[in-house]
C-alpha positions in Angstrom: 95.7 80.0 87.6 98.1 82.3 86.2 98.3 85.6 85.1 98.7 86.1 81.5 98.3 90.5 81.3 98.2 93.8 82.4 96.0 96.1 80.5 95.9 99.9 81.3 93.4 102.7 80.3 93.8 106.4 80.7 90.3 107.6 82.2 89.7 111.6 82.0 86.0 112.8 83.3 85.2 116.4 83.2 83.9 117.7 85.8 80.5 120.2 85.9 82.5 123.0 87.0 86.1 124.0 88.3 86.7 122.3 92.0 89.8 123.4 94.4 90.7 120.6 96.9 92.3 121.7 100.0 95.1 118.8 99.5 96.2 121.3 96.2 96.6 124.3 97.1 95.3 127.0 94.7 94.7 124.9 91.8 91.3 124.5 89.5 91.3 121.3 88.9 88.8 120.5 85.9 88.9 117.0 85.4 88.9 113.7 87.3 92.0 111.4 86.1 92.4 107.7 87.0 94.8 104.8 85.2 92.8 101.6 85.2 94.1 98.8 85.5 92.7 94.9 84.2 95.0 91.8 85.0 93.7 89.1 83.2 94.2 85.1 83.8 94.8 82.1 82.2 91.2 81.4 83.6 89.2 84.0 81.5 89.2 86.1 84.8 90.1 89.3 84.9 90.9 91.5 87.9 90.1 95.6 88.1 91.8 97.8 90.0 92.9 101.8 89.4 94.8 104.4 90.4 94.7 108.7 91.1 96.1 110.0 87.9 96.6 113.6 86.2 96.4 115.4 82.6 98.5 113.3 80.5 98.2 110.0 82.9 101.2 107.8 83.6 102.0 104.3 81.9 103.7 101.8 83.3 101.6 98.7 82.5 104.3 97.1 80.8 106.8 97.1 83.8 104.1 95.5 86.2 103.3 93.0 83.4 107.5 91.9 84.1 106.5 91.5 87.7 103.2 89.5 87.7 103.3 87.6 84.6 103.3 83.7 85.6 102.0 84.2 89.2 99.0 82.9 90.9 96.6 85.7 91.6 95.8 83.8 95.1 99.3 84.2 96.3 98.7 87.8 97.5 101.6 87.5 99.8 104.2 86.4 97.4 102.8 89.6 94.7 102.8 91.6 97.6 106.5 91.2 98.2 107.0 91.9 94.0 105.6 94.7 94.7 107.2 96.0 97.6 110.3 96.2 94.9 108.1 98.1 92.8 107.8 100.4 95.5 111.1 101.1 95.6 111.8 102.0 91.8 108.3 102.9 90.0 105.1 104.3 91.0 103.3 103.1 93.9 102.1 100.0 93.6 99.4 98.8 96.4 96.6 99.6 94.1 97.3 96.2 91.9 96.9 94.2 94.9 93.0 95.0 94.9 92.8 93.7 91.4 94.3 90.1 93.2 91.2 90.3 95.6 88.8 90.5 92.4 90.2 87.6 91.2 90.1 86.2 93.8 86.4 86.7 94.7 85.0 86.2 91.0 87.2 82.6 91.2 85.2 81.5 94.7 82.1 83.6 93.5 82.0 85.8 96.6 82.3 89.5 97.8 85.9 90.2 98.9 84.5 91.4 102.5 83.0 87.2 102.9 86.2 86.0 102.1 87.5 88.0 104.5 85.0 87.3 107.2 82.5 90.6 107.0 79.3 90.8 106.3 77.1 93.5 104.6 75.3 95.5 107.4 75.3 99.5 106.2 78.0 101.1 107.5 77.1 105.1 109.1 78.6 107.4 106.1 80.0 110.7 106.9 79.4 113.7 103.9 83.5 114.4 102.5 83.8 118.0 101.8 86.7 119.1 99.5 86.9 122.8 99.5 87.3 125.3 101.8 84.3 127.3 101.3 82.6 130.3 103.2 80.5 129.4 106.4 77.0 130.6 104.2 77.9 128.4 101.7 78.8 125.5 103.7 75.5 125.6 106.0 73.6 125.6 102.9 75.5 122.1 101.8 75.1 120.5 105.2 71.5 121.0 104.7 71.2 119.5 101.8 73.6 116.6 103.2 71.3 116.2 106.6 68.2 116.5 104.2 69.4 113.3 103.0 70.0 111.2 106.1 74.1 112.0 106.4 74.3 112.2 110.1 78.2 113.5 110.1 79.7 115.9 107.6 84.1 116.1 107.3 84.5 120.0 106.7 88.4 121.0 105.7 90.4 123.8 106.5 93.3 125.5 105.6 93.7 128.2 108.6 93.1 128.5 111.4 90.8 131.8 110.7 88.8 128.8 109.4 87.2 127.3 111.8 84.5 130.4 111.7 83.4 128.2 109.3 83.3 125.1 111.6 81.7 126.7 113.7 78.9 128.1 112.4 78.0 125.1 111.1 78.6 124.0 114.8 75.9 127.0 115.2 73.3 126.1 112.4 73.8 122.2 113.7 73.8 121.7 116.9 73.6 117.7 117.5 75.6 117.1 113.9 78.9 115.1 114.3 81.8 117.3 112.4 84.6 115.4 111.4 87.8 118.3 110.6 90.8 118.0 108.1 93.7 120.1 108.0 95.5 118.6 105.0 98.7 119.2 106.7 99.6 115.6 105.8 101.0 116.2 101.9 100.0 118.1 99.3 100.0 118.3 95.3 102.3 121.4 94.9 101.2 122.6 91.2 100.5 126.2 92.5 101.1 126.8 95.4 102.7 125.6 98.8 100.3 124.5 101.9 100.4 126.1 105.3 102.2 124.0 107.7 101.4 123.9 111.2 104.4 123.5 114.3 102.5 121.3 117.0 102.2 124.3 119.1 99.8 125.4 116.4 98.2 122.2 115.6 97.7 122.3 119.7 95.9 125.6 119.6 93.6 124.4 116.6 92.7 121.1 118.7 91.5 123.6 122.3 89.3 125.9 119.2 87.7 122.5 118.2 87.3 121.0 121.6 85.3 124.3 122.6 83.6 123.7 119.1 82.3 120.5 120.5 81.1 117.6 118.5 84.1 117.0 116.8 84.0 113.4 115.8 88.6 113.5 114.9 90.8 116.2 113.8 92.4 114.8 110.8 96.3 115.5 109.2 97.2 118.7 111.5 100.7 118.0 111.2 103.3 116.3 108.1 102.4 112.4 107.6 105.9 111.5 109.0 106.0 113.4 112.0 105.2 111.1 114.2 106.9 112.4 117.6 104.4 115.7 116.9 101.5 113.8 116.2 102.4 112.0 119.5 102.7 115.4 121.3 99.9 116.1 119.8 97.4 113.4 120.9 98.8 113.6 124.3 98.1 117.1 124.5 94.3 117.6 122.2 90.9 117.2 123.8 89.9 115.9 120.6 91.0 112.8 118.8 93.5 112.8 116.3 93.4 110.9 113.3 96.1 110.7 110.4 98.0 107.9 107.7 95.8 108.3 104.8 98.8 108.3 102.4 101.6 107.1 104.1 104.4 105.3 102.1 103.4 101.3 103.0 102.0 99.7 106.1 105.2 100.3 107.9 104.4 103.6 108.1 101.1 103.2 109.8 102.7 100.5 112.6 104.9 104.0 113.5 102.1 105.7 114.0 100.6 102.6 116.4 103.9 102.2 117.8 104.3 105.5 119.3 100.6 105.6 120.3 100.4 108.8 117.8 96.6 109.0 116.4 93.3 107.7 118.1 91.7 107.1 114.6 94.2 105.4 111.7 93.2 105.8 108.2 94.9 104.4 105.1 93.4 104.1 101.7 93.6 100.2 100.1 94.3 102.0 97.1 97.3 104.0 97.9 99.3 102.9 101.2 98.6 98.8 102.1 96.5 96.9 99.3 93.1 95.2 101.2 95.2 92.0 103.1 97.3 94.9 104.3 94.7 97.1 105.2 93.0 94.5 107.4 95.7 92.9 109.4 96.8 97.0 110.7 93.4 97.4 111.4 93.6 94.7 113.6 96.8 95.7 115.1 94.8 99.2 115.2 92.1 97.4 117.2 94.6 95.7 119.9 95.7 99.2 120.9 92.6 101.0 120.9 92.4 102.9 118.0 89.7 103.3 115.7 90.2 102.3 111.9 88.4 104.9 109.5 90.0 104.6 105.6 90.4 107.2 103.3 88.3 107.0 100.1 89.2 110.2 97.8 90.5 108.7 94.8 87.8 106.6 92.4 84.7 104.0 92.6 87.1 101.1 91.9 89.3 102.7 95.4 86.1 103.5 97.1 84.5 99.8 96.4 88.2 98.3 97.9 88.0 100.5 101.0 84.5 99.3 101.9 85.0 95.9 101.6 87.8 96.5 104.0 85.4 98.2 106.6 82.9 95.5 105.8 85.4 93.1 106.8 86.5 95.3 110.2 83.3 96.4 111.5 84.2 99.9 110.5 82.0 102.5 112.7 82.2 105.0 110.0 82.5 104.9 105.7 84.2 108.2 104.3 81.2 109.2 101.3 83.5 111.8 98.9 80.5 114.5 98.2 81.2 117.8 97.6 80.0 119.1 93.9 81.1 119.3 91.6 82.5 116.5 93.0 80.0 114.1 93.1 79.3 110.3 93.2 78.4 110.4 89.8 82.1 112.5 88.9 84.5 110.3 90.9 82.1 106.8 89.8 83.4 107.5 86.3 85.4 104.6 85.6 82.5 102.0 86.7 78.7 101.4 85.7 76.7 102.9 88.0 77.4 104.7 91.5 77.7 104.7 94.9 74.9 106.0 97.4 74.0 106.5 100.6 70.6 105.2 101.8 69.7 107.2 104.8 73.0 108.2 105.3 74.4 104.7 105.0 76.2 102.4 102.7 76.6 98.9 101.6 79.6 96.9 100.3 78.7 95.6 96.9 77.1 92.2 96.5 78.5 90.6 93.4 81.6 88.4 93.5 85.0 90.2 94.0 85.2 94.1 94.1 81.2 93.8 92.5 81.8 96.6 89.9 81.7 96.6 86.1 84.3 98.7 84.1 82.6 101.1 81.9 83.1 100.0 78.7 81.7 102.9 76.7 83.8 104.8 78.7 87.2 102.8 78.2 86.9 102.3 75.0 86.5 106.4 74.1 89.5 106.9 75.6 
């Protein structure tokens, strides 16, 4: 099998109403933008895969197509090292190699996570908050999120004058498990800079939490490539620590093993190690003790790659982006269907591959 094509498509989704994540600071975004990708075969397979995008999108289909034309999909590690040179003069490229996986998996007619030796038990799904939003406000969403069967809820702040908000959730919850992002870890700078935090701060933040109680990780206090703070800092917190969402390439996240830095790791397939990558640091991750949680903020296609990674792990916990307007439904828009959670749970899809189907209508209205 070879592959013959890369096709791209500009996805745009409006969203319900204006929505201000924590990661940029002081900007409305509108819209959810992804680039989807399909890398077709000499076999009449194709693979899916997509990227975060913005207004305008970014096209670089042709470029890739100079870089996997002619190979074997199932040679993942001979694409991966293609792309590694990708890496180093384009866009970032891990997000192909999940489109290799669907291949892959539509070729043997399996699920990705039964190739790689998972199964499809429900994995516990924690509620993802976005925004930064007032404590009334935020007691009235963990309600609705409880009401539903979530048994954990990820609330974000920005400063430290926010964790009132943490805890009177703490307050109006009592036996909930909080999971707590800073976003120190990057940011989209369109507006406005973030707040950063010295580890003295990021210390201070961790004793609050720890008083809090219940607090499942304390995720991104400090820069993604500080890893001498974030060592300080897990030495020093009563809480664990848990970072590498969107470092630059599994390197990055054997620093953060290496200097025994974070008690919960938690890169996205779809932005820092492809799914091959994701599971072998996971399993590095699991020789040292630390817990392997991915990120899953970017799009259905991201969100479908990242569970068939935990499937495959055993993952205690499944990130479940929720926070209208974004919603399921908002960040599903590039695929037929959505994602739930049954009694605060979720399930790795059961069709062969990545188990989605593009959105055709969708696509073609582009």
């Amino acid at each position: 099998m070879q592959i013959t094509g890369v096709t791209q498509h500009h996805v745009s989704h409006q969203l319900a109403d204006s929505f201000r994540p924590n990661w940029i600071p002081g900007y409305p975004q509108g819209s959810h933008e992804a680039e989807v990708f399909e890398i077709e075969t000499d076999a009449g397979i194709t693979g899916v895969t997509a990227s975060p995008s913005f207004a305008g999108g970014l096209d670089y289909a042709t470029p890739l197509s100079l870089f996997l034309q002619g190979e074997d999909p199932h040679d993942v590690e001979g694409i991966m090292r293609k792309l590694e040179t990708v890496d180093l003069i384009g866009p970032r490229p891990w997000h192909l190699e999940l489109a290799l996986w669907d291949i892959i998996g539509k070729d043997a007619g399996k699920p990705v996570y039964e190739l790689l030796g998972g199964c499809d038990d429900p994995i516990r799904a924690y509620a993802s908050t976005g925004e930064v939003q007032p404590a009334e406000e935020r007691i009235g969403y963990v309600e609705d999120r409880v009401d539903e069967g979530f048994e954990a809820v990820k609330l974000r702040i920005a400063e430290r004058a926010d964790l009132d908000v943490v805890r009177a959730v703490r307050e109006a919850f009592p036996d909930l498990t909080l999971m707590v992002d800073a976003n120190k870890g990057w940011a989209v700078r369109v507006m406005e800079d973030e707040t950063q935090w010295s580890v003295a701060e990021a210390e201070a933040v961790a004793r609050e939490l720890a008083d809090i109680g219940g607090i499942a990780w304390f995720e991104e206090p400090l820069p993604r490539h500080d890893y001498d703070g974030y060592a300080r800092l897990r030495d020093a917190a009563a809480v664990p620590i848990a970072g590498g969402e969107f470092n630059g390439g599994p390197q990055e996240l054997y620093e953060f093993l290496d200097r025994d830095a974070v008690d919960v790791l938690q890169p996205d397939a779809a932005l820092v190690t492809g799914i091959k990558r994701a599971v072998e640091v996971a399993g590095a991750a699991r020789n040292r003790g630390v817990r392997f949680v991915p990120h899953t903020w970017t799009n259905a296609i991201g969100f479908a790659a990242n569970l068939h990674v935990m499937a495959a792990i055993g993952a205690d916990w499944c990130e479940f982006p929720h926070d209208p307007p974004w919603t399921p439904e908002a960040w599903a828009a590039p695929i037929h269907g959505e994602f739930t959670a049954t009694d605060g749970t979720v399930t790795p899809p059961k069709g062969p591959g990545l188990g989605i189907e593009l959105d055709r209508d969708l696509l073609e209205g582009e």
